[in-house]
KOLKOLTOR-489004 format. One record per atom (N, C-alpha, C): residue in three letters; x, y, z. Coordinates in steps of 0.02 Angstrom, whole numbers, padded with zeros to 5 digits, always signed. Atoms other than C-alpha are relative to their C-alpha. Layout:
residues N
ALAXYZ/...
END
This chain:
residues 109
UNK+00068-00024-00005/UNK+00507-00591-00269/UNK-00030+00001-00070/UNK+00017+00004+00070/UNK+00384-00612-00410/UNK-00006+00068-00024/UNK+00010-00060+00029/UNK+00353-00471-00529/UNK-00057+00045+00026/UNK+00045-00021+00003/UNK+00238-00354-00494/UNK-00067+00009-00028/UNK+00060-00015+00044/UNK+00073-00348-00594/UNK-00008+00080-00012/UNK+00025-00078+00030/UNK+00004-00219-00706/UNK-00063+00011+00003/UNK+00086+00013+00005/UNK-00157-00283-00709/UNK-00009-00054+00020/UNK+00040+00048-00032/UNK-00293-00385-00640/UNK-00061-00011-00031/UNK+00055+00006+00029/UNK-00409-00489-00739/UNK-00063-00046+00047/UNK+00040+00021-00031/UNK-00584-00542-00697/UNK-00016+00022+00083/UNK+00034-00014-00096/UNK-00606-00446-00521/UNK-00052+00065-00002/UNK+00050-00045+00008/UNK-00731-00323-00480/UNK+00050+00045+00049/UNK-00028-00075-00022/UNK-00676-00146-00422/UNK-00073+00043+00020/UNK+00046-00073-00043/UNK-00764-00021-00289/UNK+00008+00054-00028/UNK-00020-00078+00022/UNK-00793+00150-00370/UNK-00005+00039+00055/UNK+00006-00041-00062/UNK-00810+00220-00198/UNK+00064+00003+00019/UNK-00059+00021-00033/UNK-00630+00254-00132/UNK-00003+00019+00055/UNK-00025+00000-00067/UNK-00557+00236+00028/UNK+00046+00089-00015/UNK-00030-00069-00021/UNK-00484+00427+00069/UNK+00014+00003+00074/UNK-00038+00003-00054/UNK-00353+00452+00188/UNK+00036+00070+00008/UNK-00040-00086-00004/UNK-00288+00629+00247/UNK-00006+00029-00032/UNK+00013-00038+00044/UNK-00374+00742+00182/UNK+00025+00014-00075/UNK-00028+00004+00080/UNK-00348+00676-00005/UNK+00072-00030-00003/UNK-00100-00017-00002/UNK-00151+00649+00034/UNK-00003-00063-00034/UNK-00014+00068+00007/UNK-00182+00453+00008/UNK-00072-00037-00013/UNK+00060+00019+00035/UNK-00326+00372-00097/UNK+00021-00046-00026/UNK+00010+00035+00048/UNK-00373+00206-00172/UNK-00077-00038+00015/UNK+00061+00035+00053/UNK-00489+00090-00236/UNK+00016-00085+00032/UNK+00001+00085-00033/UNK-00540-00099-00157/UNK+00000-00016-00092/UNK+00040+00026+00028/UNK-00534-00215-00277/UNK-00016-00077+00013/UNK+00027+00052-00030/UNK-00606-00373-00261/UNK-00017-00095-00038/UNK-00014+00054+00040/UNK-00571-00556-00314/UNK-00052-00058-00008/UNK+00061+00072+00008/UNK-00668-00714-00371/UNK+00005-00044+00063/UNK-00009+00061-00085/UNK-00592-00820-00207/UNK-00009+00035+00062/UNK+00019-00041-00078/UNK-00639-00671-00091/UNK+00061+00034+00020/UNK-00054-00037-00028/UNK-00470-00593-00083/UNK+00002+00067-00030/UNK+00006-00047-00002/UNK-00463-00408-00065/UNK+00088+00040-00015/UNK-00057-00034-00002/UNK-00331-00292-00119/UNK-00027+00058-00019/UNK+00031-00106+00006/UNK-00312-00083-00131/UNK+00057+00004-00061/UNK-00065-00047+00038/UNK-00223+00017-00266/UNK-00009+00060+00004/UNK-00007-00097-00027/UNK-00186+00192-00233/UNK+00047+00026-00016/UNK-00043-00066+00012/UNK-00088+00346-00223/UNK+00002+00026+00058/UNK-00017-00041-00057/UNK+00003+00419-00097/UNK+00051+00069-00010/UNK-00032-00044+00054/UNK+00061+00595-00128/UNK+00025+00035+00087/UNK-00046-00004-00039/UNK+00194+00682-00031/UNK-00021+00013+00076/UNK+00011-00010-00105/UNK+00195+00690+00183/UNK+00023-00063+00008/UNK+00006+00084-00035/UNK+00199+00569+00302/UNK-00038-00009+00044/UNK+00066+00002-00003/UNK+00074+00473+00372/UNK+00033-00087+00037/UNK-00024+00068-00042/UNK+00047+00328+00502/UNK-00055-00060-00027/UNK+00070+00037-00016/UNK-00087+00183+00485/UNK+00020-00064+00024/UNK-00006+00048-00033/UNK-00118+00042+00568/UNK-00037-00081-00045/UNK+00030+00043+00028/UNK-00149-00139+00511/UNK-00031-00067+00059/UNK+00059+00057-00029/UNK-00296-00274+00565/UNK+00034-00063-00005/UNK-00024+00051+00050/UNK-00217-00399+00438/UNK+00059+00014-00018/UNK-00076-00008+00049/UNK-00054-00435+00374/UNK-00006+00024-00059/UNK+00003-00042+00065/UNK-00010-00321+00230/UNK+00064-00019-00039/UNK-00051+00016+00038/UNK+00094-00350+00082/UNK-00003+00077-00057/UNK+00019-00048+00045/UNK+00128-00157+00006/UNK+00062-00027-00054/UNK-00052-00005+00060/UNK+00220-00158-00174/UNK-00024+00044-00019/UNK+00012-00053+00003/UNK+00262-00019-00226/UNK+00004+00014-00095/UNK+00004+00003+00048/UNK+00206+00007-00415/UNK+00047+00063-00049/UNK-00040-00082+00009/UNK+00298+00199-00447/UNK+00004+00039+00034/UNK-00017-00039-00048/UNK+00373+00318-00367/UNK+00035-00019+00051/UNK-00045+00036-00062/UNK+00453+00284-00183/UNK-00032+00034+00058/UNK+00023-00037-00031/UNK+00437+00309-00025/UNK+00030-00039+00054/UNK-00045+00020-00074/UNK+00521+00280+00161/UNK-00044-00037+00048/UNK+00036+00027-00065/UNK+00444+00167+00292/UNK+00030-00016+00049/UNK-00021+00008-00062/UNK+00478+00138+00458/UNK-00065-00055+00014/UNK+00050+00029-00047/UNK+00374-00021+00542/UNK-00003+00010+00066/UNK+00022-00010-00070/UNK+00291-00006+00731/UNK+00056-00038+00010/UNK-00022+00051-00063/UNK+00409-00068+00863/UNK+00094-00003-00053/UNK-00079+00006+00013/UNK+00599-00047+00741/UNK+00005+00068-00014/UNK-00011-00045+00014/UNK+00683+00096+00717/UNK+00034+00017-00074/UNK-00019+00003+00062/UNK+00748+00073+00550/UNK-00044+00038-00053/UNK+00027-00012+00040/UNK+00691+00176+00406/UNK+00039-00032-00062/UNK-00029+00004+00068/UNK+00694+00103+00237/UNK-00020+00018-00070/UNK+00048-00024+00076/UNK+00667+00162+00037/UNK-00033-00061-00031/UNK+00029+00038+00053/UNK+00557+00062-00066/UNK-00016+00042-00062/UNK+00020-00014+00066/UNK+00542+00104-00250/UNK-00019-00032-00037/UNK+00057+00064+00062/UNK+00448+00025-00399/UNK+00031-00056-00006/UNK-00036+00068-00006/UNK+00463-00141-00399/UNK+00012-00030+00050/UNK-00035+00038-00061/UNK+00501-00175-00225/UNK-00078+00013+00048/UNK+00054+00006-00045/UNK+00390-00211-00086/UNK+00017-00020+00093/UNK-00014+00017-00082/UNK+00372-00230+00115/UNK-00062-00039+00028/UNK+00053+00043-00035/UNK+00267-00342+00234/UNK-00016+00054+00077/UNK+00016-00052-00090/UNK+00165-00249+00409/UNK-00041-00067+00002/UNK+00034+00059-00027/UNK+00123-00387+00507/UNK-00089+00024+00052/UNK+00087-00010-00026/UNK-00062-00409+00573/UNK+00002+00037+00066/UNK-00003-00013-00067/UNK-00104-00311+00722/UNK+00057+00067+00002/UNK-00076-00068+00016/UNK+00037-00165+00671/UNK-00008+00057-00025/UNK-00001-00055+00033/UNK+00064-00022+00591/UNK+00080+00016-00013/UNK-00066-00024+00012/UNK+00204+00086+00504/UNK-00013+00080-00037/UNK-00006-00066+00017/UNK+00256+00275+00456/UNK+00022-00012-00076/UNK-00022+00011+00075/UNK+00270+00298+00254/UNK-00023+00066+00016/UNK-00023-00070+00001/UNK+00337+00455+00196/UNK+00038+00005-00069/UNK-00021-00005+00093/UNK+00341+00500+00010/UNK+00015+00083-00003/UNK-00020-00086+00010/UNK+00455+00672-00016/UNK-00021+00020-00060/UNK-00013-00042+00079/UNK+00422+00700-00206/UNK-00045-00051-00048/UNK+00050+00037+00031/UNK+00299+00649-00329/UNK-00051-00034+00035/UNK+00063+00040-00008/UNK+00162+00518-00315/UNK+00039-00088+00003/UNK-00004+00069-00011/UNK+00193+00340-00246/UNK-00060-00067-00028/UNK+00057+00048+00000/UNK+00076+00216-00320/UNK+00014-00064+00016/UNK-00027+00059-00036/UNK+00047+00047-00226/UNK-00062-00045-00016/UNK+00050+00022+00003/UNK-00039-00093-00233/UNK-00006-00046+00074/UNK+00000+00028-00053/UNK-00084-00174-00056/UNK-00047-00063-00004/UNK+00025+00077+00001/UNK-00117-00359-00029/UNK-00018-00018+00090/UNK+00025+00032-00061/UNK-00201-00429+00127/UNK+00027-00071+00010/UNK-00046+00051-00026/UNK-00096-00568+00181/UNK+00005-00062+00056/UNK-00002+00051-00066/UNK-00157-00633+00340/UNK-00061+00040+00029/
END
């Protein structure tokens, strides 16, 4: 898997954020020259379901945190550096015990 990025040059960024559970989970669109959309955020401890439209590609920039996808029973850790796919039409449970998870989410499909 490629590296993660630290940064992103040349895109424009929403100062409006997306807020999710009462504060628990916040980020920021930002937004590319070819029309492709990605979030970076913070997800701070609980757990929490959402559902996806589009295939998602989360990497997880710091911190960690447990997911479970719709439809397996498997939970697994992701920590910095690593990343998971939620296929279009899905959803999955993420569940950060300690600290702050930061991610960056890619639209995929």
């Amino acid at each position: 898997m490629a590296s993660i990025p630290a940064q992103f040059a040349g895109v424009t960024a929403v100062t409006k954020a997306n807020v999710y559970f009462d504060g628990k989970v916040v980020s920021h669109s930002i937004l590319f020259p070819d029309g492709a959309k990605k979030t970076l955020g913070l997800i701070y401890p609980g757990k929490f379901h959402f559902g996806t439209d589009k295939a998602e590609r989360m990497e997880i920039v710091a911190g960690s945190c447990a997911v479970k996808l719709d439809g397996q029973t498997e939970v697994k850790t992701y920590a910095a550096g690593t990343a998971f796919d939620v296929p279009a039409k899905s959803g999955f449970d993420i569940e950060v015990t300690s600290g702050i998870a930061e991610y960056i989410c890619s639209f995929i499909g």
